[in-house]
NUFIBA-973424 format. One record per residue (C-alpha): x, y, z. Coordinates in steps of 0.05 Angstrom, whole numbers, plus 5000, padded with zeros to 4 digits. Layout:
<tipas>
XYZ...
</tipas>
This chain:
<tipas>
714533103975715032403942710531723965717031303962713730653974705930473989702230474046708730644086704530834153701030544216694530754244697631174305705431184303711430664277716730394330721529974288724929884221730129294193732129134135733428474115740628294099739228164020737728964020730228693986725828824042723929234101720529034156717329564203713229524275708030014298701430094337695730164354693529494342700129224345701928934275707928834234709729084166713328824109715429194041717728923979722529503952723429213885715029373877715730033924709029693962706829334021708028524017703728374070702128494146701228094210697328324284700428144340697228154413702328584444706629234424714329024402719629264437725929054390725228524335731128174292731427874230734227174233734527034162737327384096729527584082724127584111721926854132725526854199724027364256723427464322719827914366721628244438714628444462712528934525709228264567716527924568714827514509719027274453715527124392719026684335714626824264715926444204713726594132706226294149706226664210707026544285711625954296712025874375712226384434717226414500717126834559723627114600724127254673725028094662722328554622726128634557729929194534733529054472736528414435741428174389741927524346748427214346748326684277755626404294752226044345745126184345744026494405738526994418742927454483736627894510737728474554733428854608731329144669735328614706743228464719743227884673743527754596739327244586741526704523736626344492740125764450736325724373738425094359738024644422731625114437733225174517735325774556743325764573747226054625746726824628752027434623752327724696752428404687756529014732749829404732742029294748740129414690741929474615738129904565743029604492747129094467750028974394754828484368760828654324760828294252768328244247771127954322763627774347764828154412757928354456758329124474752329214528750329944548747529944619743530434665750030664708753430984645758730394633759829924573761429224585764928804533763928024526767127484499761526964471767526444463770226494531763726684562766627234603768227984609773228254575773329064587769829604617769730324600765930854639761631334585759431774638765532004662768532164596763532684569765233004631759032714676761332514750764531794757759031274761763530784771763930864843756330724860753430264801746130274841744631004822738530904784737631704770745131764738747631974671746731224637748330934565742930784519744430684453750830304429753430134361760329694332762229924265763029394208770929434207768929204286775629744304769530324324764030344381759730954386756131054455750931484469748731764533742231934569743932704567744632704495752732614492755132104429762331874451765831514400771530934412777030594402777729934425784729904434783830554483779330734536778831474515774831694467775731984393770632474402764832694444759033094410752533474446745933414410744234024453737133784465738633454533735232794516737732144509739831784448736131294418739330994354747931044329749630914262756030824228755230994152761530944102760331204030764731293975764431973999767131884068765831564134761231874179758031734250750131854262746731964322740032054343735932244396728332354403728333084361734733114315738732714276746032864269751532694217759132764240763732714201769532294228774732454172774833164194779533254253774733434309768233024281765133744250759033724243756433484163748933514162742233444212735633334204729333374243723133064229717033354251715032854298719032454360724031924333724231244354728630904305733831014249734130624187740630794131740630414070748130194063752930584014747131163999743831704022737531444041734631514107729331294147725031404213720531074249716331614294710631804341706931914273702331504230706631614174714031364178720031884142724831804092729732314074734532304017741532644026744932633956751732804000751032224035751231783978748331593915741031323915739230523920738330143861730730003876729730763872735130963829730831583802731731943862738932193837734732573767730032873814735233163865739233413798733233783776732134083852739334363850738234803796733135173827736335613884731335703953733836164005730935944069729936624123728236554201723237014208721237244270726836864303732236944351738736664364740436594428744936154469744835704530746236194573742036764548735836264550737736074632738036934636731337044611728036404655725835984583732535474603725334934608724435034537730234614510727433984477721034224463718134484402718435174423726835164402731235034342737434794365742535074313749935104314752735324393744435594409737435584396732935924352727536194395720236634376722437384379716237564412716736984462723337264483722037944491715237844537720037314577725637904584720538404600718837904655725237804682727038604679721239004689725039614676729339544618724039944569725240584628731940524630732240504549727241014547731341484595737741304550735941534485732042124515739242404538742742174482736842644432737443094484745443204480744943234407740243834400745044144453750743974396745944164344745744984382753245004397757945144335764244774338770044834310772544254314767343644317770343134374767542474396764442384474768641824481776441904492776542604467783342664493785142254444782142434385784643234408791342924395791042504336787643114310793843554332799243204306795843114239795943914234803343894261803943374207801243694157804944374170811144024172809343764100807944504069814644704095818244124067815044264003818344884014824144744022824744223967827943734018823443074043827342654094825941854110824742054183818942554158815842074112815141614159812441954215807242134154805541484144804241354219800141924230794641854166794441094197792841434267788141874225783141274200781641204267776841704271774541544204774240814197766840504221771439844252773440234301767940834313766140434376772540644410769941424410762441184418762140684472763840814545766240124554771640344511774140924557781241034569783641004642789241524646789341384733789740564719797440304741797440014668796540714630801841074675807140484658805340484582805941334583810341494640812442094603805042364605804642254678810542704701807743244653801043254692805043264755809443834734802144144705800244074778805444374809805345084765797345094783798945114860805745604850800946064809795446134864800246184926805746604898806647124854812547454810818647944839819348474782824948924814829348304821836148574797835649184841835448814902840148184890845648724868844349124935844448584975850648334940854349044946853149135028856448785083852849015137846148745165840549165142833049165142832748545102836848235153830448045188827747405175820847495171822548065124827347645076820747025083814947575063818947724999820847054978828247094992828746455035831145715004832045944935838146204890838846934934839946564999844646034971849246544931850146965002853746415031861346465016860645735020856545674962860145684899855145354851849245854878853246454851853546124785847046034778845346734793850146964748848046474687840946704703843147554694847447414631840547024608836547764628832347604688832647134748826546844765823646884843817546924872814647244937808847024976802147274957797247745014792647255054797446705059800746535117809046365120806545695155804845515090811745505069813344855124812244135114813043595154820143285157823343945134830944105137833244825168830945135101823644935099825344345048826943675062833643445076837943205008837443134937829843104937828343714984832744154937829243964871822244044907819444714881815945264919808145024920810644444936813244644995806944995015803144365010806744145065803744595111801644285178802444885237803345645247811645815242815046315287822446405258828446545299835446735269841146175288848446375296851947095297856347545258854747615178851046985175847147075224841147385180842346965127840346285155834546095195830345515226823145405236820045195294812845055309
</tipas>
């Protein structure tokens, strides 16, 4: 830390800086008593100092030093001092907010807690006509250097634009409702709404920035009534000073409010953010010396700050040794830790019930969130959910009690909790991969087809491996739902495979396999007459209904004899009878044709357990028809 100039303090906290327009002195308020300050730079000391009998609220240099300047006090006086002192004293109907000198006609425009701009003419020394303002109130006003527009910030969230030369309005924009607040525009006597309070023109006069009770800057063109950009301090407060600072290094927009200062850059394409600081006291005022890095602030502390940003710009001439020091700084690296600090966001802090807590000391607004007191947050989390330590004392019991279970039980094969379906087969075709590879090596012979079904497979493989990606056989969040619509369209292939699964699993436990087959098929084949498998209970019990035997007895039925014969020449025809303990019923499903399936292409591809899940009432059968047919068909009636 570096004593910049002398004696740069008040007895209990500062209110305003100026500079004077020379760039040779700076001029400073503060209380308590209510004095005024004024520095030589050139000597880095105090020049002298004046009491006054009532705290300033704005003051304005009317000269290019320091012999001219006027004073906006709290009792609605203006104050006019001149290098002896006190010159003459005024009073104005309203209390006074802010004021602005305009030297192309010497009028003093003073604005307040009233609808009117009051003009005070310097060199007739009478009050004129005021402004007449859209709101009740205004809390800023500035003047641009190039066109000499007024710009007035008032309590309703608008800005009003004035024409000194024609005496009259000539725009109005609504702030509020373009960082997103409601429209103010509708009801302008809402004295608890979103309001602007803090305005500044940029030299080129093209710029406004605007900045908002709720700690929005908004940043303008005149030629359009939307903004360039709209920035969050993130503290919730209203700002109290803008700045426009251009550098040789670029041109960049400041904005304060009563915590933080923040840089934006406006070369960058969405204003990013360039650099903030935060004293350790309230802010009341900014102060930039123009083309450098040195900054100012007048606080709710005895002492007033200054703050030297070699990236903002080189240092001023009166303290041009600044720029060796900062060179001798750089070389030595310091690593600055938050310890014992959180990072949380908005949200999280409105979670936890510490949402209060924003703009207070108790937060460091960084980036999208706050840094908050690790302890603080847990006891406020342990408040809000009483049983989070059970819950996370029950989960990692389990989880130390499933891995001594894992610990006892040898596996072959060490699979993940999560998705182990799929790790089984990433596992498998790896092998199959690999076996594929031996034999190939074999063989002498390696085909594109193989190599890159290689390739695929060891990248399949680092899944299991790879830490990126452990939490997708760790985490239950991350578990695969084979029954979700989206699974079954993305693997339809998998999906008739478990129905086809399903369907062995209920032919194996209701029916069971014919081993003397041939014997019977070639009987039945060789005898015309009716004989005790004519019966149709008989030919149900042993699993000759529906299937290939009852199809190839019809003369009508070509294709069935084929079958039956493609099925001997392969060895064995396949059938199946119904097993003890189950009933024929189960053979009959609702909607059935005469042969216990349902009618068409689907009932003759349906196979036999599915059939008996159809099952809905006890069956008596009774043969249809006469002659040779007559034992070979049948119909089932309930």
């Amino acid at each position: 830390r570096i004593e910049l100039i002398q004696d740069l303090e008040f007895d209990v906290a500062s209110s305003r800086l100026r500079l004077s327009r020379d760039g040779k002195f700076l001029a400073a308020t503060g209380v308590y008593p209510p004095q005024v300050k004024v520095y030589e730079l050139s000597e880095l000391s105090m020049k002298f100092e004046r009491h006054m009998d009532c705290e300033t609220v704005q003051f304005e240099i009317l000269s290019d030093d320091y012999s001219k300047m006027a004073f906006l006090q709290a009792d609605r006086t203006i104050e006019f001092h001149a290098k002896f002192g006190t010159y003459y004293k005024t009073r104005i109907p309203k209390v006074g907010r802010d004021m602005i000198y305009d030297k192309h006609n010497c009028d003093l425009v003073v604005v307040g807690s009233t609808n009117e701009a009051y003009r005070l003419n310097l060199e007739n020394g009478r009050f004129l006509k005021p402004y007449s303002l859209l709101s009740s109130g205004a809390n800023a006003i500035d003047q641009s250097v190039l066109h000499g527009l007024f710009a007035v910030a008032t309590d309703a969230g608008v800005v009003e634009c004035w024409d000194p030369r024609a005496r009259r309005r000539v725009g109005v924009t609504d702030v509020a409702a373009a960082v997103g607040v409601a429209d103010h525009m509708r009801n302008l006597s809402l004295y608890d709404s979103v309001g602007a309070t803090a305005l500044r023109f940029e030299p080129e006069g093209i710029h406004l920035g605007v900045g908002t009770s709720d700690g929005h800057t908004a940043l303008y063109d005149l030629r359009s009534s939307k903004p360039l950009m709209v920035k969050d301090q993130q503290y919730g407060q209203a700002i109290v000073d803008i700045r426009h600072h251009r550098t040789s290094e670029g041109s960049y927009l400041l904005a304060a409010d009563r915590k933080i200062l923040k840089v934006w850059d406006k070369a960058s394409p969405e204003g990013e953010l360039f650099a903030s600081i935060e004293p350790p006291a309230d802010i009341n005022e900014v102060c930039v010396c123009d083309q450098s890095g040195l900054v100012m602030f007048a606080t709710e502390q005895p002492r007033m700050h200054v703050y030297f940003v070699p990236a903002l710009g080189a240092a001023p001439k009166w303290c041009s040794f600044l720029d060796s020091l900062t060179e001798e700084l750089e070389e030595t690296q310091r690593n600055e830790v938050f310890e014992d600090y959180k990072f949380v966001t908005r949200e999280e802090l409105q979670a936890v019930g510490l949402g209060g807590l924003v703009g207070t000391n108790m937060l460091k607004a960084y980036m999208h969130g706050f840094f908050v007191d690790s302890q603080l947050y847990a006891r406020s989390k342990a408040v809000m959910n009483p049983f989070a330590y059970d819950d996370y004392r029950k989960q990692k019991v389990q989880e130390k009690m499933q891995g001594k279970a894992e610990q006892r039980i040898a596996l072959k094969t060490p699979l993940p909790k999560v998705n182990r379906d799929l790790a089984e087969k990433i596992l498998e075709r790896k092998d199959q991969v690999e076996e594929g590879k031996a034999a190939t090596e074999l063989e002498g012979k390696v085909s594109k087809a193989r190599s890159s079904e290689r390739k695929k497979v060891a990248a399949e493989g680092k899944l299991l491996d790879d830490d990126r990606f452990s939490a997708l056989f760790n985490k239950q969040d991350f578990q695969i739902d084979k029954e979700s619509a989206e699974y079954k369209l993305l693997h339809p292939s998998e999906s008739a495979a478990d129905a086809r699964q399903r369907t062995r699993e209920v032919d194996e436990e209701n029916f069971e396999a014919v081993d003397d087959l041939d014997s019977g098929v070639s009987d039945a084949e060789s005898s015309g007459e009716e004989g005790a498998d004519d019966d149709p209970a008989a030919r149900v019990s042993k699993g000759y209904y529906g299937g290939m035997r009852g199809n190839a007895t019809r003369g009508s039925n070509v294709e069935g004899k084929k079958k039956i014969e493609a099925a001997k020449k392969r060895g064995r025809l396949n059938m199946f009878e119904v097993k003890p303990g189950h009933e024929a019923a189960a053979l009959r499903s609702a909607g059935v044709a005469g042969d216990g399936a349902p009618a068409g292409k689907k009932g003759r591809k349906m196979t036999m357990g599915e059939r008996a899940e159809g099952a809905s009432a006890p069956t008596k059968f009774e043969p249809r028809g006469a002659g040779l047919g007559a034992g070979r068909q049948m119909t089932f009636a309930a």
